[in-house]
N, C-alpha and C positions, 0 to 999 in steps of 0.2 A: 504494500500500500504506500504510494508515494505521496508529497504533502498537501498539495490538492486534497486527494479523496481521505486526508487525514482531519483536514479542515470542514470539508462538507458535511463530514460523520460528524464534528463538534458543530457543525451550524447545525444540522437534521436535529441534534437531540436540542440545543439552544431552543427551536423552534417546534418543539415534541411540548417540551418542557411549557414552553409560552402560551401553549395551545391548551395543555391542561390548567397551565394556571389561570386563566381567562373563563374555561368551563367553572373551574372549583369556585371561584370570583362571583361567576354568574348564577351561580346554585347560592350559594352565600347570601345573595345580595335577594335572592327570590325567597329565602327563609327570612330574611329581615321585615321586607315587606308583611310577611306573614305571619309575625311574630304578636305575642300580646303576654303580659306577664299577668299574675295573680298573688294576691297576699291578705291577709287577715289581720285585724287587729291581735294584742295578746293576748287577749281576752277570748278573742272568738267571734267576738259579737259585733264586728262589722267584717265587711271581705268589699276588697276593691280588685277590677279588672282594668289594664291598663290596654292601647294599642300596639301597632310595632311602633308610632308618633312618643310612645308613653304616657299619653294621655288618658284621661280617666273614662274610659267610657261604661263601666256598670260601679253599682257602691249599692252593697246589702246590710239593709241596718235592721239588725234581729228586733223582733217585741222585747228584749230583756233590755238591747239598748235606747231604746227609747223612755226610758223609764230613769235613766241617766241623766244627770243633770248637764248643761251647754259646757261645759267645760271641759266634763270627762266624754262628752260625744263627741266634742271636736277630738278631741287625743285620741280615741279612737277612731275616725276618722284618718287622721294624719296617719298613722299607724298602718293603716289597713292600706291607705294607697300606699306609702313609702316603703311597703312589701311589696308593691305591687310592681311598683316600681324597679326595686333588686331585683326580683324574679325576672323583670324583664332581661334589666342590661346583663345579670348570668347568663342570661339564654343568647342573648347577642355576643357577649364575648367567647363563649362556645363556638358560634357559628362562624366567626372569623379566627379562632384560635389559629388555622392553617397559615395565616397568613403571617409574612416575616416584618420586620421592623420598615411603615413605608419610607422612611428616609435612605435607609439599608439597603432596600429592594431597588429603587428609583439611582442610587450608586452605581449597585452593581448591575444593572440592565445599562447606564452609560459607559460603563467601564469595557463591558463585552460588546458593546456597539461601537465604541472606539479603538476594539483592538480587531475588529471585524471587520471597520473601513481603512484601517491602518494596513492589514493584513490585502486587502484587495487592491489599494491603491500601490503596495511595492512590485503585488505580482504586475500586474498591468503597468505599472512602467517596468518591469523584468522583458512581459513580455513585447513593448514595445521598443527597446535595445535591439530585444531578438529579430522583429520581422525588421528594425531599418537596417540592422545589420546583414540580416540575407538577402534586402532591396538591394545594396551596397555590392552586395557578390554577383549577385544576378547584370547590375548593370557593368562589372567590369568585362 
């Protein structure tokens, strides 16, 4: 295998690799969409459902908490979304865990793209030496 097809084998997989992370990326990002978290006061006696936004969109206030006076409802309250809350964003960092540090990533994607036009730009002047130098032979 000479360094051509040594290179194309590391572009193939560069571009293997790029293709899966764009799927993984794109599964990720449809689980977020679709994401909603849940949590309960400590008590019990409220439960809040959040979106994949984390916004509050259901809040169940048992008959025992209602019987609670404004102060310990709201804390139950609070309580119950800001479970709901956690539950979400675990469930979000779960579903991006795959993913490496984007500053990291955004590096080394320039780094391999710089040694990849670095790499194509010597061959092609390599082999542009070559054909003016056999232009050269041919016209003597």
């Amino acid at each position: 295998m000479d360094a051509d097809d040594t290179r194309l084998t590391e572009l193939d997989k560069f571009v293997q690799a790029s293709e899966r992370s764009m799927r993984e990326l794109g599964q990720a990002m449809q689980g977020l969409r679709r994401l909603s978290g849940a949590g309960e006061s400590a008590t019990g006696a409220v439960s809040a459902r959040v979106d994949a936004d984390s916004r509050l969109v259901d809040l169940a206030i048992s008959p025992r908490a209602m019987k609670l006076g404004s102060h310990d409802l709201s804390r139950e309250v609070i309580e119950a979304v800001a479970a709901a809350q956690l539950d979400h964003e675990r469930q979000a960092k779960a579903l991006i865990a795959f993913l490496p540090d984007g500053d990291g990533l955004l590096d080394a994607f320039q780094r391999d793209l710089t040694e990849v036009q670095d790499t194509y730009t010597a061959e092609t002047h390599e082999r542009l030496d070559r054909m003016r130098h056999a232009r050269s032979r041919l016209r003597d």
